[in-house]
ZASEVEX-401134 format. One record per residue: x, y, z of N, C-alpha, C in turn. Coordinates in steps of 0.1 Angstrom, whole numbers, padded with zeros to 4 digits, always signed. Example, Ala and Ser with C-alpha at 12.3 -4.5 7.8 and 13.67 -1.06 7.14 Angstrom:
2
+0132-0057+0078+0123-0045+0078+0132-0033+0078;+0128-0022+0071+0137-0011+0071+0129+0000+0079;
//
This chain:
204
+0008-0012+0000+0000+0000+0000+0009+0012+0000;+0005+0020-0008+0014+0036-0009+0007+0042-0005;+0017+0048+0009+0008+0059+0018+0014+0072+0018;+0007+0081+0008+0012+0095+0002+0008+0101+0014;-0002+0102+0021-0004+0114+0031+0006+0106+0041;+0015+0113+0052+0018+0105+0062+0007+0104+0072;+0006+0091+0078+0000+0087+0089-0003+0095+0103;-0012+0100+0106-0014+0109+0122-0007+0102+0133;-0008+0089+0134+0000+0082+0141+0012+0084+0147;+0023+0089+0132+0036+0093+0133+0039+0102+0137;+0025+0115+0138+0033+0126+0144+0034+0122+0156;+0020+0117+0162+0021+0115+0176+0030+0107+0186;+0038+0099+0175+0051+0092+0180+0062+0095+0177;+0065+0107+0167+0077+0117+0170+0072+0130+0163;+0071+0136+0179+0064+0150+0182+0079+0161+0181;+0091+0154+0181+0102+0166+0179+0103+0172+0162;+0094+0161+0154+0101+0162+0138+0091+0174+0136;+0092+0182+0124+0082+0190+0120+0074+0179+0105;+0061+0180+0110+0057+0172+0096+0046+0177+0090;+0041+0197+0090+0035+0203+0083+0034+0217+0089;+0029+0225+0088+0026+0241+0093+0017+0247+0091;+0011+0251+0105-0006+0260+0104+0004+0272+0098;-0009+0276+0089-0007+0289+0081-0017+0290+0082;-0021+0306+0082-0032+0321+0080-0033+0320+0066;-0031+0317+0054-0030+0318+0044-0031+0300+0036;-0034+0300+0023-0038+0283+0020-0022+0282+0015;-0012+0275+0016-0002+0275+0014+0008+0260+0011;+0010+0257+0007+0022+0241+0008+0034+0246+0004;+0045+0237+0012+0057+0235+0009+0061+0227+0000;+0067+0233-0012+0071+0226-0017+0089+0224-0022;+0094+0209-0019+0106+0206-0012+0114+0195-0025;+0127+0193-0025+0130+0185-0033+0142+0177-0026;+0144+0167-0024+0155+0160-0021+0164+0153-0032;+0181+0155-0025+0190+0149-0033+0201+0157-0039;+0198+0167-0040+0205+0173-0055+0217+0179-0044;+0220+0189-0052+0219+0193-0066+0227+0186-0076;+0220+0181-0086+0214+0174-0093+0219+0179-0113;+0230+0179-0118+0233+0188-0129+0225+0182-0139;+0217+0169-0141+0213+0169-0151+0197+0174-0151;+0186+0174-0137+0177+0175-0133+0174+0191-0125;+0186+0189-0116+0183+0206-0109+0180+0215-0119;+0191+0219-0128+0188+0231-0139+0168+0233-0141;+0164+0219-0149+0153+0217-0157+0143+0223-0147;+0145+0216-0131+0133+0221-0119+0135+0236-0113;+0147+0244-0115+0148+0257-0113+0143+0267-0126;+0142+0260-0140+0138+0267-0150+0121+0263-0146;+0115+0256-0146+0102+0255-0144+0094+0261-0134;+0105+0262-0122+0095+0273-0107+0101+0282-0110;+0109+0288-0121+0109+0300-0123+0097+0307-0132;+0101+0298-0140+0085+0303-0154+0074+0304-0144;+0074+0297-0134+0063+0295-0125+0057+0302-0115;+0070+0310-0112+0075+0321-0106+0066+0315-0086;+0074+0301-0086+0072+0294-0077+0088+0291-0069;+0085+0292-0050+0099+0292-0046+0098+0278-0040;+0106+0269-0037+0110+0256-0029+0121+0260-0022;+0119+0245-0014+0132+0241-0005+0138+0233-0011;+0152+0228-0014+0161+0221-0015+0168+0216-0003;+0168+0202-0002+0177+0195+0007+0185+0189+0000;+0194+0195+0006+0211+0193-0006+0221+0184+0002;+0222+0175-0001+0237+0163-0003+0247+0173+0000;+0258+0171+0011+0266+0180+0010+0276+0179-0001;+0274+0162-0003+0291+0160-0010+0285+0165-0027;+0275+0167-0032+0265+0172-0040+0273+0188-0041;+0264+0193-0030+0271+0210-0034+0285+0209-0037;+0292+0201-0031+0306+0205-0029+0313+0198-0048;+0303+0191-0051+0308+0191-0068+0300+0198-0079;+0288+0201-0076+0283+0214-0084+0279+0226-0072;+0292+0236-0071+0289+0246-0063+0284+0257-0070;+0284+0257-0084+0276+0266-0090+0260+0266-0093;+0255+0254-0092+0244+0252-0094+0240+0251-0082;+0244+0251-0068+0241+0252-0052+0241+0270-0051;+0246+0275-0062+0245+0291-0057+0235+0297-0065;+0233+0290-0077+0220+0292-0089+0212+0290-0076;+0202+0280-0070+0193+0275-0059+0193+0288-0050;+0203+0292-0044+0198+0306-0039+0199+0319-0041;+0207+0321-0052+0199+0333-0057+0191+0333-0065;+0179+0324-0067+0172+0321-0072+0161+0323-0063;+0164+0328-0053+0158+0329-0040+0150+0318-0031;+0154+0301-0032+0146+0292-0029+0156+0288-0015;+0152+0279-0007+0158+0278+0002+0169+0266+0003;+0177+0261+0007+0183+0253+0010+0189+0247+0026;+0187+0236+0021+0188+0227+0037+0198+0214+0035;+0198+0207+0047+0209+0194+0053+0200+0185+0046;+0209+0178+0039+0203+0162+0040+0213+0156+0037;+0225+0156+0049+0237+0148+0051+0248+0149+0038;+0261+0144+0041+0269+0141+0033+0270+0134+0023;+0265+0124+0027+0263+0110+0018+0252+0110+0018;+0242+0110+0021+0228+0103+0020+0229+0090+0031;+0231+0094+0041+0236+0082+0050+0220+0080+0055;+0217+0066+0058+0211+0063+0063+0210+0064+0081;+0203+0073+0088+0205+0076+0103+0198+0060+0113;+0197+0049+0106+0190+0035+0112+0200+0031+0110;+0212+0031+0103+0224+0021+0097+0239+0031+0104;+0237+0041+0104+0252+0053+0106+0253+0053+0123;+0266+0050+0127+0267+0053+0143+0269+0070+0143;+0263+0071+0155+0261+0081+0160+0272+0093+0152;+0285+0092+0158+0294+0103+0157+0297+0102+0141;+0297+0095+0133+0297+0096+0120+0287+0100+0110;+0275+0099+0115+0265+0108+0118+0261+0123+0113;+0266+0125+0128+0269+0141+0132+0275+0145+0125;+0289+0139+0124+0299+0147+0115+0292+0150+0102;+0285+0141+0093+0278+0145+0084+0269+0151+0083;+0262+0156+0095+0249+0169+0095+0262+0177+0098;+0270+0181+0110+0278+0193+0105+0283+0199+0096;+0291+0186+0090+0297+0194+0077+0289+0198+0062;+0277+0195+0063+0266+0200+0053+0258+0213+0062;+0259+0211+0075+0255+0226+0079+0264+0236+0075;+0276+0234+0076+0285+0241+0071+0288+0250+0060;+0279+0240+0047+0276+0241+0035+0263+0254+0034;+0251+0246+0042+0241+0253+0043+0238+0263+0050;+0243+0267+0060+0245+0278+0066+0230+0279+0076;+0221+0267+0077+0210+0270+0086+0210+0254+0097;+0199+0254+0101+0198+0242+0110+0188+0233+0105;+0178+0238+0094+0175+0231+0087+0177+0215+0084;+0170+0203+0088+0172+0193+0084+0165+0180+0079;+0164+0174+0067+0159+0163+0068+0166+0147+0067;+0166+0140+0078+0172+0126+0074+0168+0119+0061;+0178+0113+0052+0177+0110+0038+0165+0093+0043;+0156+0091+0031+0151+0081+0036+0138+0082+0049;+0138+0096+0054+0130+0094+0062+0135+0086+0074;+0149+0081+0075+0149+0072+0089+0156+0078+0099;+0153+0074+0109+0163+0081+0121+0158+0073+0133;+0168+0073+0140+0167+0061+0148+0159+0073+0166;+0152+0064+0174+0145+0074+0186+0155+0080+0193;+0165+0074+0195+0180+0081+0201+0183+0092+0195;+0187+0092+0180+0192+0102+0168+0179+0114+0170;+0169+0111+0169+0158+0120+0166+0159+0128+0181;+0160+0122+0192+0159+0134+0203+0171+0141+0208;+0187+0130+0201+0199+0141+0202+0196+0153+0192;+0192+0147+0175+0193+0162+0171+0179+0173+0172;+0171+0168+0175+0164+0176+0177+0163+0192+0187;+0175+0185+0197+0180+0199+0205+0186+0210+0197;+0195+0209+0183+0197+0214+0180+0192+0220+0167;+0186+0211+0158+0183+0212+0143+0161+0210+0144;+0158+0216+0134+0144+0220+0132+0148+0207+0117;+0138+0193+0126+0138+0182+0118+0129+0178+0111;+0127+0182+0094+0120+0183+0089+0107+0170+0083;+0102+0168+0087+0094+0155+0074+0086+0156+0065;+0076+0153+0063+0067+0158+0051+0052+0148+0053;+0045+0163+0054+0032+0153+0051+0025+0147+0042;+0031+0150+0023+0029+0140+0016+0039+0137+0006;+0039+0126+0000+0052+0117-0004+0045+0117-0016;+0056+0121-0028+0049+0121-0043+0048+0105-0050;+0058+0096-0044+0062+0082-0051+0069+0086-0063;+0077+0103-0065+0086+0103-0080+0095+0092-0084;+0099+0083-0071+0109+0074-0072+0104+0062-0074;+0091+0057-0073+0085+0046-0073+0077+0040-0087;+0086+0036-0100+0077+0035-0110+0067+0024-0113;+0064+0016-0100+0057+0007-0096+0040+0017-0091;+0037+0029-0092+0031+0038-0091+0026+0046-0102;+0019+0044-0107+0015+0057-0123+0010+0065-0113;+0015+0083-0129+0018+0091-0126-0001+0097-0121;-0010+0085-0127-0021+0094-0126-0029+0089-0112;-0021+0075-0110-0024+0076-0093-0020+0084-0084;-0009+0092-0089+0000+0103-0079-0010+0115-0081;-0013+0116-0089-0018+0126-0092-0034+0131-0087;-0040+0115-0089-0055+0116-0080-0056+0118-0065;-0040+0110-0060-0045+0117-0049-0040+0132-0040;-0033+0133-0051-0026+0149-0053-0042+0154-0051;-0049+0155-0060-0062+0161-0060-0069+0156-0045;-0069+0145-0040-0078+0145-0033-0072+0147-0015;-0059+0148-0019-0056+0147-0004-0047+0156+0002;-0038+0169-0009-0033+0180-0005-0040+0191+0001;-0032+0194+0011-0040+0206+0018-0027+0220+0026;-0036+0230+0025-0030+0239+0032-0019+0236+0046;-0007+0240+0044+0005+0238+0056+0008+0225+0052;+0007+0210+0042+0017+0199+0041+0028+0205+0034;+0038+0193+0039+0051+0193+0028+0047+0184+0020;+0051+0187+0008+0056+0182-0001+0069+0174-0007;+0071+0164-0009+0084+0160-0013+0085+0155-0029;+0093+0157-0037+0099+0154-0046+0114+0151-0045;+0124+0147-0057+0140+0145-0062+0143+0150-0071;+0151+0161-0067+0160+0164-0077+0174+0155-0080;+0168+0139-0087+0180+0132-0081+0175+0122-0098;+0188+0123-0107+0187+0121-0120+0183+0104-0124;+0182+0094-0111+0174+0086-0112+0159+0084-0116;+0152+0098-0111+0140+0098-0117+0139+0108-0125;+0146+0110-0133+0145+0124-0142+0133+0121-0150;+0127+0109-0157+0118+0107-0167+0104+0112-0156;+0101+0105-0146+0091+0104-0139+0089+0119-0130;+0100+0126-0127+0100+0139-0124+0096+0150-0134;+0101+0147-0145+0096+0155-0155+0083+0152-0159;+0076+0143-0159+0065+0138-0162+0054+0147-0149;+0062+0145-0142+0046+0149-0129+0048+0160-0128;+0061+0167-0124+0063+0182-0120+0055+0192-0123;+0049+0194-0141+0047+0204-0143+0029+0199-0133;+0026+0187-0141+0012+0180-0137+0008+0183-0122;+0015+0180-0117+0017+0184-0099+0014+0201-0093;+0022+0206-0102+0021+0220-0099+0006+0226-0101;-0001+0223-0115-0013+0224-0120-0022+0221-0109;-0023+0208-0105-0033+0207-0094-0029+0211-0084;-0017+0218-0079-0016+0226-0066-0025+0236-0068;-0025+0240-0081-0026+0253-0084-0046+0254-0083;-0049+0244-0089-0059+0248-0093-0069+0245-0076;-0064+0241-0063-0069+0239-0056-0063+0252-0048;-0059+0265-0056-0060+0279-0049-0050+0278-0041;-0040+0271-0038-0027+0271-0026-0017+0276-0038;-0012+0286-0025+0004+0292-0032+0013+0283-0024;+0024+0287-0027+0040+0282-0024+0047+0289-0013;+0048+0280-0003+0059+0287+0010+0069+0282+0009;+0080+0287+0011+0093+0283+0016+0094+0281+0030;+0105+0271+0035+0101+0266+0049+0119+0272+0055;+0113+0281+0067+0120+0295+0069+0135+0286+0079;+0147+0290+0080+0157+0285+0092+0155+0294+0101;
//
C-alpha cells in the first residue's frame, strides 16, 4: 500500500520532527531532495521559475561541494536550501558520531539548522539528540517520484484529493528519476494550483 499522506500516528510518535505548518494563508511547501542534481536541478529551477514558484532544496553535502555553481544558482534564485547529510547516510544504519559529523559538515555548506534525514529514517536516540539542535524536517505528503511501480495518474488523483494547506511536499532532484520527475512536475504543480494554494518556503 502507498501511503502519500503520512500517517497521524507518526506525528504523535515523534512529536520533535516538523511534519506540516498551520498557516493564516492556503499555502504548501514545496521541497525536493537529493540534489543538486546537474542533469535534473537546472530543468526544476527553469520550471519554478516560469512559475515564478519558490522551494526548498535539501542538498547532499558531497552534491554542493561538486556542483557549487548550481548550489548558488538554488539561492539566488531565491529558494531555500537545507541538510540532507553528506552521503545520504542512512540515520538506522550510521553510528552516531559519524552521523553528526555529516549533518555538521553539510550545515557548514548550508548555513541554517534546517534538516531532513535522507530516507525518512532516524533512529528514537538520533531524533531526540538532534532535535536539541536542528528544526527536523518530514513531510506530510510523499509524491512516489521514485517509485515506477506507481503511475503518474495515481500520484496525481491523490494529489487532488488529499493536499492541503501547511503539508510538505516532497519530490527528487535526483537524475534517477529524471523521466518520472519530469512527467509529474509540471502536472503536480497544475493541481496545486488549481486547488488555490500558493507556495511557501520553509523559513531557518
Amino acid at each position: 500500500m502507498n501511503l502519500f499522506k503520512t500517517p497521524r500516528y507518526l506525528h504523535w510518535m515523534y512529536p520533535r520532527r516538523t511534519w506540516g505548518f498551520s498557516l493564516p494563508k492556503n499555502a504548501v511547501f514545496l521541497t525536493f531532495d537529493d540534489g543538486p542534481n546537474p542533469i535534473l536541478t537546472p530543468w526544476i529551477l527553469d520550471l519554478l521559475q516560469e512559475k515564478g514558484i519558490k522551494a526548498t532544496f535539501f542538498c547532499v553535502g558531497n552534491n554542493i561541494l561538486t556542483y557549487p555553481a548550481l548550489f548558488e544558482r538554488i539561492k539566488a534564485e531565491g529558494h531555500q536550501v537545507a541538510n540532507h547529510t553528506m552521503q545520504h547516510e542512512k540515520g538506522t544504519k550510521t553510528p552516531w558520531k559519524a552521523y553528526r559529523q555529516s549533518i555538521l559538515e553539510t550545515e557548514n555548506l548550508v548555513e541554517n539548522k534546517l534538516f531532513r534525514p535522507p530516507y525518512g529514517r532516524l533512529s528514537m536516540h538520533l531524533s531526540a539528540k538532534l532535535a536539541k539542535e536542528y528544526k527536523i524536517i518530514m513531510w506530510s505528503w510523499l509524491s512516489y517520484d521514485f517509485d515506477t511501480r506507481v503511475s503518474i495518474d495515481k500520484i496525481l488523483s491523490n494529489a487532488r484529493k488529499q493536499i492541503r494547506s501547511g503539508q510538505i511536499l516532497v519530490l527528487h532532484d535526483n537524475d534517477r528519476f529524471e523521466a518520472r520527475v519530469k512527467e509529474l512536475l509540471p502536472q503536480l504543480l497544475a493541481v496545486i494550483q488549481e486547488k488555490n494554494l500558493e507556495f511557501e518556503l520553509i523559513s531557518s
